[in-house]
N, C-alpha and C positions, 0 to 999 in steps of 0.2 A: 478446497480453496487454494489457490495458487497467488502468492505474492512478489512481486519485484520492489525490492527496498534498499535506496538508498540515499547515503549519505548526503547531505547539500548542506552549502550554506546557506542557498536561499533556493526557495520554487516559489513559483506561482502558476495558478488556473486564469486561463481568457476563456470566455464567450461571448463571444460576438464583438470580439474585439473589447468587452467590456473585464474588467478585474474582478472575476468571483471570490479570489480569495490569496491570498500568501504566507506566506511563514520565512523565518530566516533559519539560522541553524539549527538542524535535525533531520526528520528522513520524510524522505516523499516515497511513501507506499502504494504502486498501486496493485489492486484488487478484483482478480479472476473468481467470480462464484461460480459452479456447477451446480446441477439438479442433487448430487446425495450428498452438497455440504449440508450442517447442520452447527447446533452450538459447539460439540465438542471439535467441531475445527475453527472456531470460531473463538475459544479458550485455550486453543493449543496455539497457533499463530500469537495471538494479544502476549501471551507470556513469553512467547518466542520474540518477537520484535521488542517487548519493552525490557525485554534482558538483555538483546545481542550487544556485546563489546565489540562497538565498531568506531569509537569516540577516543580520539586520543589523553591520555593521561600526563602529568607533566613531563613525562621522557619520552612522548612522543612513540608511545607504542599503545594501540589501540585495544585498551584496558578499561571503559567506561560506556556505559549504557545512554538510552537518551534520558532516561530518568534521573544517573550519576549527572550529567549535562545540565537540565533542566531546558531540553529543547521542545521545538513544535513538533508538530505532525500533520503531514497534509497527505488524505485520503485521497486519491480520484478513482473511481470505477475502471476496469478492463477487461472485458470482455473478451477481445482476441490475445488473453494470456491462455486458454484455452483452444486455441488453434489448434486444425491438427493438418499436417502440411505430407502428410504420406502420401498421398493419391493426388498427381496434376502440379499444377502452378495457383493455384484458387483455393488456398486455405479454408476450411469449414472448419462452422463454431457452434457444429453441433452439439458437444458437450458444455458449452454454455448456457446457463439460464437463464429462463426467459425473464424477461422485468417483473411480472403477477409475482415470481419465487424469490429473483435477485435481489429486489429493491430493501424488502424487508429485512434481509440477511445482511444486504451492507449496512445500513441502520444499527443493523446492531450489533455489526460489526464497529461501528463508531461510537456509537456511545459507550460499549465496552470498553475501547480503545481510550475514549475521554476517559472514564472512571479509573484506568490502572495507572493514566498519566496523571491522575487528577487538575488535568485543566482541560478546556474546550480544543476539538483538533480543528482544523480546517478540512474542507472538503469539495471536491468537484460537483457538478451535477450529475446524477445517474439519466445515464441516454443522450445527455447533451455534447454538439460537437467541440470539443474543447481545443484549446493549445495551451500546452502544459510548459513553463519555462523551469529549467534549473539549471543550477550552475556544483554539479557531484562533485561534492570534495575529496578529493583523493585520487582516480575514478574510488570511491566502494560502491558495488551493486551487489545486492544478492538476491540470489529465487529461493522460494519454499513453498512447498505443496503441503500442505497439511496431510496429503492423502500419502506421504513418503516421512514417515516420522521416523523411519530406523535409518 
């Protein structure tokens, strides 16, 4: 699994021009599945992002969690975090999974994700064409592969 997470005061999900979903301060994750993820990247990410001190503390050094915060979180699916851009100009996502495997794994990748925040996250649609709005506080961005844990 492969993550890009960051910081916002605010995101939100469009479809179809319609408002799927928003959040104010906390992190907009989204979420690359391959074919050999599984739970244990799937328990290594959820405790990685609900511990990153990426939250400013009151001296304004970023010292607190989104849990220390008591912020949202909004999921969306992405599939081309998974790109591989070595051969041409035509990125292929063949190490992407397909929906039959992905869908299940983001699932539950979110409800885990609920359970460690102990509140409901928000969430994109899986497979739908979305527009994602945020406004990164700081810039913070960060990647994380589960499959790169040293």
């Amino acid at each position: 699994m492969r993550v890009v997470v960051q910081r916002v005061s605010k995101a939100s999900v469009y479809i179809n021009s319609c408002l799927k979903s928003s959040i104010k301060q906390g992190l907009l994750v989204l979420l690359g599945i391959e074919n050999a993820d599984n739970q244990e990247d799937i328990d290594f990410l959820v405790k990685k992002i609900t511990n990153l001190r990426i939250f400013n503390d009151e001296d304004g050094v970023m010292n607190r969690s989104i849990v220390d915060i008591g912020g949202e979180l909004l999921c969306v699916s992405q599939f081309t975090l998974h790109a591989s851009t070595k051969k041409g100009n035509r990125p292929s996502y063949i190490r992407a999974a397909k929906p039959d495997f992905a869908i299940p794994v983001y699932n539950r990748f979110c409800e885990d994700m609920s359970f460690a925040l102990q509140k409901e996250i928000q969430t994109g649609e899986f497979g739908a064409d979305m527009q994602v709005e945020l406004i990164n506080d700081g810039p913070v961005t960060i990647i994380i592969d589960s499959k790169n844990k040293e």
